[in-house]
C-alpha positions as CSV (number, residue, x, y, z in Angstrom):
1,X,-97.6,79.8,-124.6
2,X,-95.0,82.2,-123.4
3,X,-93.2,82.0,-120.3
4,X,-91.3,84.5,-118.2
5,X,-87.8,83.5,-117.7
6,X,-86.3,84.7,-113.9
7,X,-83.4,86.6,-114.1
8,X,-80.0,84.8,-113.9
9,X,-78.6,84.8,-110.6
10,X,-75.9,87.5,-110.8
11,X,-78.5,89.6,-112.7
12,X,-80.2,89.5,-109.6
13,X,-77.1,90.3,-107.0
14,X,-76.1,93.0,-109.7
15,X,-79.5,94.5,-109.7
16,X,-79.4,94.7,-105.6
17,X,-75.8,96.1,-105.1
18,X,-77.4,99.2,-107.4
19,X,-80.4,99.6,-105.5
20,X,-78.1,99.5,-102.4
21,X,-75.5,102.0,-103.7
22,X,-78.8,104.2,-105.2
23,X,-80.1,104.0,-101.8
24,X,-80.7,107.5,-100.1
25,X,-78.8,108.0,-96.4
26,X,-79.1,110.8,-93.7
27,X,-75.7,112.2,-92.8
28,X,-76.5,112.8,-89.0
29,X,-74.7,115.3,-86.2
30,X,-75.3,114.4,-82.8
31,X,-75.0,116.5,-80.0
32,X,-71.6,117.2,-78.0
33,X,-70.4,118.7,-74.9
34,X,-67.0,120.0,-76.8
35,X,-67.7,121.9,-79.8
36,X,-69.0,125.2,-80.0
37,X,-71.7,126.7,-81.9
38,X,-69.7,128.7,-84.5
39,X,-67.6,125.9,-85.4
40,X,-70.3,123.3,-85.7
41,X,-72.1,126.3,-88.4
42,X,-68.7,126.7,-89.8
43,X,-68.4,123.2,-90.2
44,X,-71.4,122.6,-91.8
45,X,-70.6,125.7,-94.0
46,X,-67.2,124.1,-95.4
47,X,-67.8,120.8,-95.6
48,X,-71.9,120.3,-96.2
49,X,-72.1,123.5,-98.3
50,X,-74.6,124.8,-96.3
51,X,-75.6,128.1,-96.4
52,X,-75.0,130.4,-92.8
53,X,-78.8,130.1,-91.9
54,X,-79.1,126.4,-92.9
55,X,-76.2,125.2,-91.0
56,X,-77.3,128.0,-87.7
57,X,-80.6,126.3,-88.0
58,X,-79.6,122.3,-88.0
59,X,-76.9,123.5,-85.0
60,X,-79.9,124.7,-82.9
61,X,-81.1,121.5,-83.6
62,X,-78.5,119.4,-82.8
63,X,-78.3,121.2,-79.6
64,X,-81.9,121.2,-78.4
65,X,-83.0,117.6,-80.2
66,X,-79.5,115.5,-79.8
67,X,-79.3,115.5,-83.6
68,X,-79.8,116.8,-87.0
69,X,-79.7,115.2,-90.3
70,X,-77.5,117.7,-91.9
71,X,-77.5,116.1,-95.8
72,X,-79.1,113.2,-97.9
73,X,-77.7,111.3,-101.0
74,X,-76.0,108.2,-101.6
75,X,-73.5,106.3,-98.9
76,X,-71.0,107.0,-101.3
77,X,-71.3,110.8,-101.6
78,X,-72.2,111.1,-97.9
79,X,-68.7,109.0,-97.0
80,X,-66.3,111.7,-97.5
81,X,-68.5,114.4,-96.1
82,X,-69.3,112.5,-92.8
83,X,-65.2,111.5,-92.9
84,X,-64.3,115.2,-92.6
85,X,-66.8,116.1,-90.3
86,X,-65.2,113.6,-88.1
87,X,-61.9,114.8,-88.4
88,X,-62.9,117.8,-87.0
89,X,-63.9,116.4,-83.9
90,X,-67.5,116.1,-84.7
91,X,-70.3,113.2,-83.3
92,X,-71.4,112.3,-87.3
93,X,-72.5,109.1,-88.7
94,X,-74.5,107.9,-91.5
95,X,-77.8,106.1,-91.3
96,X,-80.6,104.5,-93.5
């Protein structure tokens, strides 16, 4: 008779903190009454590597929809990236 053995308890916590940090986010800009157009493209252009018509299309939507997931990945790669995009003065976060 064979029997399947669960995994030990900090197997299990171990394999969940992975899934969690393998996880894919949405880096999101929102919508603002301060910042203009060519800096949010510029923005986007320095710090999200997008390319001029990529970031001119997401600010179009940022400005029309309230907000635009500009980039996906892990929280980890998305943390500095949403960090600068807040020093600039921009409404970013990042969501599940």
């Amino acid at each position: 008779m064979n029997f399947i053995l669960s995994p030990d308890i900090s197997e299990k916590k171990l394999l969940e903190s992975k899934v969690k940090e393998d996880s894919i986010y949405a880096l999101i800009v929102y919508n603002d009454d301060v910042n203009t157009f060519d800096f949010v493209i510029d923005s986007l252009v320095k710090i999200c590597d997008h390319n001029t018509i990529q970031a001119e299309q997401c600010a179009y939507l940022i400005h029309f929809t309230g907000k635009c997931s500009v980039k996906n990945g892990t929280f980890k790669k998305l943390k500095s990236l949403c960090e600068a995009l807040l020093e600039r003065g921009l409404s970013a976060k990042i969501e599940k």
